[in-house]
C-alpha positions in Angstrom: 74.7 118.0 136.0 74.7 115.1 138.6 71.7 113.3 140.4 73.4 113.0 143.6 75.1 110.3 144.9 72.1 108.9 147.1 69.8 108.8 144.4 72.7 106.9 142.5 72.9 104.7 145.2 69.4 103.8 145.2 69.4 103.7 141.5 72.5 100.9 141.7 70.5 99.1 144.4 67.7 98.6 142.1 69.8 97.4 138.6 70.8 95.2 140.9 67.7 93.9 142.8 66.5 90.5 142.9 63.5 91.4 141.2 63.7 91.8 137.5 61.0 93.9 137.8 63.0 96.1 139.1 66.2 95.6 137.3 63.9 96.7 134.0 62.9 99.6 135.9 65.9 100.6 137.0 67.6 100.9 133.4 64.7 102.4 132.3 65.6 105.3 134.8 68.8 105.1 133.6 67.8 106.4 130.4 65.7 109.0 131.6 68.5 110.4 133.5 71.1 109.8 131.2 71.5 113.8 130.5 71.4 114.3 133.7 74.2 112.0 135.2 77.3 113.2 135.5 80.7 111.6 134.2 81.1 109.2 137.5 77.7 108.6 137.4 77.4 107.6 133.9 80.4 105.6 134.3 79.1 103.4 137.6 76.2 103.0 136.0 77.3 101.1 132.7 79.8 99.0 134.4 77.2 97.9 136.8 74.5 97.4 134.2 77.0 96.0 131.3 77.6 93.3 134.4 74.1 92.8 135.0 73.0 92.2 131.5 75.8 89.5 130.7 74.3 87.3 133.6 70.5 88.7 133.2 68.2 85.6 132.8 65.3 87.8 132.1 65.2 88.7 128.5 63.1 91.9 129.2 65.2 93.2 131.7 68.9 92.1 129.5 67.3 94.3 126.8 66.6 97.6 128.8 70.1 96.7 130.6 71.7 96.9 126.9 69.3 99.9 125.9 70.9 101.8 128.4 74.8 100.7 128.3 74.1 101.7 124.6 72.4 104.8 125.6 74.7 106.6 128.1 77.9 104.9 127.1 80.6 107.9 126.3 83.7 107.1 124.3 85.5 110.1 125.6 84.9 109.5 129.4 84.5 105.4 129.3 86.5 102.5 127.6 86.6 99.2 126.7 86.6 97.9 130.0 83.5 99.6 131.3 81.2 97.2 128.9 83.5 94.3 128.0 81.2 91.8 130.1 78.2 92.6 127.4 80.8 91.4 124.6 81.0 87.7 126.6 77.0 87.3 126.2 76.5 84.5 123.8 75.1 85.8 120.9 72.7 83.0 120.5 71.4 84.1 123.2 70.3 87.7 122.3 66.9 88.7 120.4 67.4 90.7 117.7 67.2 94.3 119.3 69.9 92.8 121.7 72.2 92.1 119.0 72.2 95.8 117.6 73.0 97.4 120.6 75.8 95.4 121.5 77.1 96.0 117.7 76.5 99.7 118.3 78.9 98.9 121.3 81.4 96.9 119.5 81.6 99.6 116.2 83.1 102.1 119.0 86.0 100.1 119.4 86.8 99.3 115.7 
C-alpha cells in the first residue's frame, strides 16, 4: 500500500510545523496510516519524527512523536540509524509512557 507521495509531503510538513498542535496531530495520523504506508514512507516518516521528538519541547506532542516511531518502526526494513536521535533524549526528561516506548525501541537492538 502507499499514501502517495503528496499526502506524505503534507504529512512531513505538518510533524514538522511550528505549531505543536500540529506536530501532535501529525503523528497521530501517522498511526492511523501506519498500515497503510509503504516501506519508504514508513521509513521518512520515523527518521523525521524520531528527530522531532528528541528536540520536541512539548511533552504532548514528544509523546505522540514516540507513539508512532514505536508504532510503525520495522526491524526488517529500518535500522538503528533511523531512530538513534530518540536514544540521545535525556531520560530525565521523559514521562513515564515516554520511557517505555523508547525501551520498546532500544530491546530491538539488544
Amino acid at each position: 500500500m502507499s499514501i502517495g507521495r503528496s499526502l506524505l509531503a503534507g504529512l512531513i510538513e505538518k510533524i514538522i510545523s511550528a505549531l505543536p498542535e500540529e506536530r501532535e496531530e501529525a503523528a497521530e495520523s501517522v498511526c492511523d496510516w501506519s498500515q497503510s504506508l509503504d516501506t519508504l514512507e514508513a521509513r521518512i516518516a520515523v527518521r523525521v519524527l524520531a528527530i522531532m521528538a528528541a528536540s520536541e519541547e512539548v511533552a504532548a506532542a514528544r509523546e505522540a512523536q514516540l507513539n508512532a516511531v514505536a508504532e510503525i518502526f520495522n526491524s526488517r526494513s529500518m535500522s538503528y540509524d533511523d531512530v538513534a536521535p530518540v536514544f540521545e533524549i535525556p531520560a530525565e526528561s521523559l514521562d513515564p509512557s515516554e520511557v517505555s516506548y523508547i525501551e520498546d525501541l532500544r530491546g530491538l537492538f539488544r
